[in-house]
N, C-alpha and C positions, 0 to 999 in steps of 0.2 A: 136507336143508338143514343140521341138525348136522353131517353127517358132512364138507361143504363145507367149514362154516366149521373144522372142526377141524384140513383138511388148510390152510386158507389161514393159521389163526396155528403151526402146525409148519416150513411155509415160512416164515414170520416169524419164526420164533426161529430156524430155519437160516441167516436171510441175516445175523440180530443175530448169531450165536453166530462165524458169519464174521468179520464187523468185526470183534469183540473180539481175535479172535486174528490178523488183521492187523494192530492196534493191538499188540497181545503181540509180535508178531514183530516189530515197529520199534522195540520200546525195548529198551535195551539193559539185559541182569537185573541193573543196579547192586547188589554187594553193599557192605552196610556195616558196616563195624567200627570196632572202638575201636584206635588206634593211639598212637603217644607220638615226639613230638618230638624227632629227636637231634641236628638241624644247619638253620641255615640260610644260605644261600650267594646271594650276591646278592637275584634273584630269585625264588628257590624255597627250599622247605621240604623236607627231608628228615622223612619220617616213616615209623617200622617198623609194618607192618600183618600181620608175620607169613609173609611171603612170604621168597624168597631176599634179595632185593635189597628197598630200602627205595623206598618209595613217594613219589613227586614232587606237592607242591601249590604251587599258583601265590602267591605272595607275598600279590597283590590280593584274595583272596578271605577273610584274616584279617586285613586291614588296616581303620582308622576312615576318616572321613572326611578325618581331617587327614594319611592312609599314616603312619601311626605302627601300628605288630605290634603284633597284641591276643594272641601265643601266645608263649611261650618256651621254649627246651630244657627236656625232661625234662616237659615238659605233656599231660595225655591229651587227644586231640580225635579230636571220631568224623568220619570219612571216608567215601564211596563209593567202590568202584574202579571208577571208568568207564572204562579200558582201560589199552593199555601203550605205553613207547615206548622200543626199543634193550632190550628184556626188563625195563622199570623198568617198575612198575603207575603210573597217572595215577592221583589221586586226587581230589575234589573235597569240599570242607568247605559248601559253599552247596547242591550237590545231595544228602549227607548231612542237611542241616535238612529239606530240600522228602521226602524219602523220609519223616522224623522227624513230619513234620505229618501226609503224608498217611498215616500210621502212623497215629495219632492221632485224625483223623479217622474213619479206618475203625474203627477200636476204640468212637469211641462213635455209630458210627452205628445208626440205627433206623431199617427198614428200613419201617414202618406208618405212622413221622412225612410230613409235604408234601414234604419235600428239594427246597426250589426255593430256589436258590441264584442271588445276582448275578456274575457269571465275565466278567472282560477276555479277551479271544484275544488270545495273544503274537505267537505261531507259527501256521504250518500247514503240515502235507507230504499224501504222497499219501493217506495214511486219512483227513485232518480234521486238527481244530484242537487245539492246547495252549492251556488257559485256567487261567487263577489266579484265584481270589476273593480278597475282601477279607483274609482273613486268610492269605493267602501260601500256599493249598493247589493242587495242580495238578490241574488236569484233562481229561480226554481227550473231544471231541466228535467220532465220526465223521460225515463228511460228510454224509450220507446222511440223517444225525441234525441237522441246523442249519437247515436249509431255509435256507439264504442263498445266493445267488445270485455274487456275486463275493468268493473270498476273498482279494486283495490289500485290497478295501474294508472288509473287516471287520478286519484289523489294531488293535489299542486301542482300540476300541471293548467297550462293556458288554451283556449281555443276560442275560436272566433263564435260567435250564434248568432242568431237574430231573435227579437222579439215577436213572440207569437200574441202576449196575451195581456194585461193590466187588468187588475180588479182593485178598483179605488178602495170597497168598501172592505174588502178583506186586507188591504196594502199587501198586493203578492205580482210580480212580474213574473210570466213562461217564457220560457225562453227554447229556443230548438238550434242544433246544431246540424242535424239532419235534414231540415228547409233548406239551411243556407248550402251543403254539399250540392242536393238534387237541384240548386237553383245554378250553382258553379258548374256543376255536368251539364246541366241543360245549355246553360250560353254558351261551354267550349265546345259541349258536340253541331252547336250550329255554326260556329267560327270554324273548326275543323272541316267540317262539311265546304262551307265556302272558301275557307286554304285550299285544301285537296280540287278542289274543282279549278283552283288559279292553276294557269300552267305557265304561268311568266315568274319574271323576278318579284319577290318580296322582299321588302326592307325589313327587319329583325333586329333586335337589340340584345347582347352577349349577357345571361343571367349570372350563368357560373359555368366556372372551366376546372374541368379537370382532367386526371392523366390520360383520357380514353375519347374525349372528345368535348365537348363544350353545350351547353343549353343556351336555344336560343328562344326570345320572346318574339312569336307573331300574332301582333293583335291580339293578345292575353293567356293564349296558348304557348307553352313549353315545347319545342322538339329539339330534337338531339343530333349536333353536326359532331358524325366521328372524326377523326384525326386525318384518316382517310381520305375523306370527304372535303378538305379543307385548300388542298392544294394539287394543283397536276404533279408536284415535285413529287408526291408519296404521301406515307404519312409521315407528320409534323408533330411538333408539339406546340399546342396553341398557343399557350400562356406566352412562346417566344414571339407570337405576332399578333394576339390581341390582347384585350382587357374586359373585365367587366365595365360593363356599359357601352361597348364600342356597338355602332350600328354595321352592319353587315348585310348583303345581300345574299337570298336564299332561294333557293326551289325545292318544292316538294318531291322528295325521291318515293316515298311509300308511307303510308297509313296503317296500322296495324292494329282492325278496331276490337281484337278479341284482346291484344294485351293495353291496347291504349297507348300505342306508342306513334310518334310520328320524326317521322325521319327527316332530314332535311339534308341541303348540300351547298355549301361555297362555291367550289367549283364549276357544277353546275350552271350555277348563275352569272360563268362569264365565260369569255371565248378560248375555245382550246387552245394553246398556244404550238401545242404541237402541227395543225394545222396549217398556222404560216411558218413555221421552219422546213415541214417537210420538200416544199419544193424550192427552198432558197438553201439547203444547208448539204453538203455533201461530204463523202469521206474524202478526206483530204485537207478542208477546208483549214484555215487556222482561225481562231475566232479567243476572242477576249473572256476571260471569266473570273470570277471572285471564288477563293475558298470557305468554305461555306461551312463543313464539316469532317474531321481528320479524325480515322480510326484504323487500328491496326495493320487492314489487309488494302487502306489505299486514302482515297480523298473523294469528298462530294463538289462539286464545282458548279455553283450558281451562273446562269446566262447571262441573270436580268431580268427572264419574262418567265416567270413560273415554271422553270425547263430545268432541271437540274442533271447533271453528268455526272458519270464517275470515272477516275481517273483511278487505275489498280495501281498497287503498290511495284508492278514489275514495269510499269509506263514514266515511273518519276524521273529515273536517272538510269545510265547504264552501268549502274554501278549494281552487281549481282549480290550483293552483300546487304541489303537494305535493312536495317533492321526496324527501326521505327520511320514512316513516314516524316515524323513532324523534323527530322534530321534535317530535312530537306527543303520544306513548305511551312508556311505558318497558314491556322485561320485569319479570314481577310485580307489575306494576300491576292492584287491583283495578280494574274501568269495568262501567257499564249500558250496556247496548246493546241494540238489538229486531230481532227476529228477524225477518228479509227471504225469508229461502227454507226451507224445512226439506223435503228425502225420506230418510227412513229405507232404502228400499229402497236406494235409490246412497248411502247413509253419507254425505251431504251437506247442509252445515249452515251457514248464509250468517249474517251481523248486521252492523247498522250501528249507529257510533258519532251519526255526524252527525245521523240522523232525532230524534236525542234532544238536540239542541243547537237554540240560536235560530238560524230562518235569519236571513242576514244583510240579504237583501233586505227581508222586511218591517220589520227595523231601519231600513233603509235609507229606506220607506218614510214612516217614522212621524218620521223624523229631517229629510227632505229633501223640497224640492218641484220642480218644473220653474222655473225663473229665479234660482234659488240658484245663489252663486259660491263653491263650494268646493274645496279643498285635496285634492288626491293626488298619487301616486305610477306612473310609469311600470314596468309590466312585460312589458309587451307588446310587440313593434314588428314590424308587417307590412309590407307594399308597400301595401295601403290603408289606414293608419292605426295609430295607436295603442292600447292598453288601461290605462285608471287605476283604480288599485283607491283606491277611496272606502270608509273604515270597513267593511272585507271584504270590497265586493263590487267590478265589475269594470264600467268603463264604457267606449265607444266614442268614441277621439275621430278622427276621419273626417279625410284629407286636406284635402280641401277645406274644413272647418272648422278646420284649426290655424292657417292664415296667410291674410293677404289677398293673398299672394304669391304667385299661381296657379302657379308653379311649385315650388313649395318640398312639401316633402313629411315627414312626420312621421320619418321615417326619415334626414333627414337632418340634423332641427332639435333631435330629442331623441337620448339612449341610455338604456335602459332605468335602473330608478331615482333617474330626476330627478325632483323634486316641484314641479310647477306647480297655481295657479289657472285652472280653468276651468269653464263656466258649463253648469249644466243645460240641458239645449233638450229633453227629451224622455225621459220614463218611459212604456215598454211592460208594463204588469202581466199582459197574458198568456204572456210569452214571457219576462218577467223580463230585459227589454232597456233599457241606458239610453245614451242619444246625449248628447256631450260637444260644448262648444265652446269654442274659446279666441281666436279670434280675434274675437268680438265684447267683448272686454273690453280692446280700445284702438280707438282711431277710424278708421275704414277710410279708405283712399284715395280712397274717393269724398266722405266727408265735408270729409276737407280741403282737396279742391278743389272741395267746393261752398264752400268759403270766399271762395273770390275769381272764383270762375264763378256766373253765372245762367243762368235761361230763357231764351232769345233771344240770350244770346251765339255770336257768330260764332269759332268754334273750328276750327282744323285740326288734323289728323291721318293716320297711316298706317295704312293695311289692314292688319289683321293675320289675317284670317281671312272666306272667304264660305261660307254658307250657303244651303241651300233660300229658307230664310225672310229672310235678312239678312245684313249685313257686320258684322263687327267691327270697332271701329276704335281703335288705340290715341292717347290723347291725352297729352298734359301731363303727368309722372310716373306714365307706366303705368299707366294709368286706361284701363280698358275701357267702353266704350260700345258702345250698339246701334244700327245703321243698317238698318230694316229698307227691301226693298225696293219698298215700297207709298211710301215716301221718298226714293226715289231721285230722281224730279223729273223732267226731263227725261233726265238720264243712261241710260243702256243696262246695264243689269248687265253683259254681255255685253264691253262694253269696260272694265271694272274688272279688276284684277289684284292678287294679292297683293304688296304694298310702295308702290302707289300714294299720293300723299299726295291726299287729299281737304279742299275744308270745306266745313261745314254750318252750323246753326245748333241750339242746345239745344235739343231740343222739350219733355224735364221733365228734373228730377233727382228720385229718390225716394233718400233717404239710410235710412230706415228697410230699404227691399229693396236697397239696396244696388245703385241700376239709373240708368244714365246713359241715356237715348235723345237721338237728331242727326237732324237733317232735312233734305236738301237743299232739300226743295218749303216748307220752311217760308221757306229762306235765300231764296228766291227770291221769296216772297209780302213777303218785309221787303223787299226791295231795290224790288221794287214801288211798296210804301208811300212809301217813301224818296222815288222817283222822283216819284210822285205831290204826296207835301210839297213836295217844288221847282217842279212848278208851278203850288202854288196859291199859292207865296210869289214868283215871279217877275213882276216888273215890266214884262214885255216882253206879258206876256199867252201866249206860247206853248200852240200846242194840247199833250196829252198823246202826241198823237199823232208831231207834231214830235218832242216828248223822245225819245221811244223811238227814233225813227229817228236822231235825235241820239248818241244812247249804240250804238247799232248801228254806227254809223259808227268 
């Protein structure tokens, strides 16, 4: 096995010892000397570096910011010769400082220190990449060495590397980015390794939070506490309870070494709290809580100990109408409430606000009786009636009892928040049911026309309606009566028709029930009498008999 690995890192400093001198073999061996300024001509600079011919620098390259020449005849400045042109040497005063640095650098480097250095990539050709650090020094990454995948996209971009290599004599520094990964894998997979193995609490410090859960640092390793994972309440959103930098305690929930993920957990790392409630907390109980958070369909209610409630929006008040919670509750409002549900096992925890308020109905109760004429408020409106809320609670007022106008209907008499008087008729205490009336509190139609009609008056009117049992008959301002027909007299049900005009005679009026009855058989027993009177007042003596056949005639 030694002798394996000995032959696979010899191959590995052959394929390294390659690169480097691929890398040697593309730079060009800039020499640099000291030289001295004797002319400049337009654009360029004449300077003597010791050759035949005097050596050519680009004007730009010893100019400020404003192109004002930072050099003058007769001035020493050091140069490189990076090549020639027409037998003149090119020279360069910017690639002379970069040779000056990396000079410099090499001189005081320590080969035992970290050498992990921050490097831009400028460039790149067929070996790899040209990068500069912070301080203007150059450096060589072969490919091989970067582990980067597209080098158009790595252009000005920054990454960490380490130095792999110095060559005094050529002034060149190697540098690898791919050492320093496989050396960052290597220390996390052994921290990971000994995390995963802790089955206690670890302390952790909060890297970055975001919407889905938060990173935390153990021991230089990253894992992932989801939102989830943060609190017994549910899930949370962090940012509301920590910070970057906050330390925290954590445990290992799972490992995941194919994607390299490590999970971790808050909760976890402390005591259930459902635990000590379940045997101190019962339905019933009433217990102190904070509002915590109010959304449409009710309120979350905080304990105190990591235990969070909900409270539905039908438990706040007994008021049936609720339409926004916050009506009622604000966030951070302390309130009593009793506890309605509680299972520890499903993390579920119910309270009501209302059980702990008067209900309204026995208010209601103790306020009001059957024949009371009070005051409300419409909120209701159906196809069969109305709903008025009476000092909280909520009463029926029926069709049929809002008008004496059988056709009229609550729906088209009222619109919701009109406030009318109307009269008790009826408390159901088991069902917490109360019936409304409003139309006995002006005088019905029948009363009025018992005003100027009696028993025995002879009345006409039109069919408005038959029956099994009887006809309807409308009278004198839409006044219903009943003609039943055991009444009917000699007539024929049979030839009666809807719109007929009939008459009769009153056989009662009941104005308390609201009921008019007609009688033909009565109409005809008066007309009898009638007949009968005239011939006990007639002078001639006539039989009864005569009459009748008289009036037949």
């Amino acid at each position: 096995m030694a002798e394996v690995n000995e032959k696979v890192q010899n191959h590995a400093d052959e394929d390294f010892a390659k690169l480097l001198e691929e890398y040697d073999n593309q730079k060009s061996h800039d020499e640099v000397v000291t030289g001295k300024v004797i002319a400049v001509k337009d654009n360029e600079i004449f300077v003597d570096v010791g050759r035949k011919l005097e050596g050519v620098l680009d004007v730009s390259e010893v100019s400020d910011a404003q192109g004002n020449l930072c050099v003058k005849v007769g001035d020493d400045i050091k140069v490189a010769i990076i090549g020639s042109r027409g037998g003149r040497p090119v020279v360069s005063y910017r690639k002379a400082i970069k040779k000056e640095k990396v000079k410099a650098f090499i001189d005081s480097y320590d080969e035992n220190a970290e050498n992990v250095y921050d490097v831009k990539i400028v460039s790149f050709n067929k070996g790899g990449y040209v990068c500069v650090s912070e301080d203007d020094v150059e450096f060589f990454m072969p490919r091989s060495q970067s582990a980067l995948k597209n080098p158009n996209g790595a252009i000005g971009k920054t990454f960490k590397v380490k130095v792999l290599k110095v060559n005094e004599d050529e002034l060149s520094i190697v540098v690898s980015r791919k050492k320093l990964l496989d050396e960052d894998r290597k220390a996390s997979k052994e921290i990971i390794e000994k995390i995963v193995a802790t089955e206690g609490v670890i302390e952790g410090t909060v890297k970055k939070i975001t919407t889905y859960g938060m990173f935390v640092d153990v021991g230089g390793v990253d894992g992932l506490v989801h939102y989830s994972e943060i609190s017994y309440k549910g899930p949370v959103n962090p940012s509301s309870l920590y910070k970057d930098g906050d330390k925290v305690p954590v445990k290992v929930v799972k490992y995941d070494s194919d994607k390299k993920h490590l999970s971790l957990s808050i909760k976890a790392a402390m005591p259930d709290p459902w635990n000590e409630i379940k045997d101190s907390l019962e339905v019933g109980d009433t217990i102190r809580v904070k509002i915590s958070n109010i959304e449409p369909y009710g309120a979350f209610v905080d304990l105190g100990n990591d235990i969070e409630g909900f409270l539905h929006i039908s438990e706040i008040s007994w008021d049936k109408n609720i339409k926004n919670p916050k009506d009622f509750i604000s966030e951070g409002e302390e309130i009593d409430v009793e506890v309605v549900e509680i299972n520890p096992d499903e993390r579920r925890l119910r309270v009501s606000l209302k059980n702990l308020l008067p209900k309204p109905f026995d208010e209601f109760l103790a306020k009001y009786k059957v024949g009371d004429v009070v005051k409300g408020a419409i909120t209701t409106i159906t196809n069969f009636g109305a709903f008025v809320r009476i000092d909280g609670v909520e009463g029926l007022l029926h069709n049929e009892d809002a008008s004496w106008d059988r056709n009229e209907k609550c729906k088209n008499l009222f619109k919701i928040g009109d406030e009318l008087e109307v009269k008790i008729i009826k408390i159901d205490n088991d069902t917490q049911k109360i019936s409304l009336n409003r139309k006995e509190l002006g005088d019905s139609p029948i009363s009025d026309y018992a005003k100027s009609h009696k028993q025995g008056d002879v009345v006409k009117g039109k069919i408005r309606d038959i029956k099994d049992f009887g006809i309807f008959v409308e009278l004198e301002g839409g006044v219903d009566a009943l003609l039943r027909k055991e009444d009917l007299g000699d007539k024929s049900a049979d030839e009666i028709k809807v719109g007929d005009e009939i008459e009769a005679a009153i056989a009662f009026i009941d104005e308390k029930k609201n009921r008019i009855r007609l009688s033909v058989r009565r109409l005809a027993h008066q007309k009898e009498r009638e007949l009968l009177n005239e011939v006990n007042s007639d002078d001639e003596k006539m039989t009864l008999g005569d009459l009748i056949k008289d009036q037949l005639k």
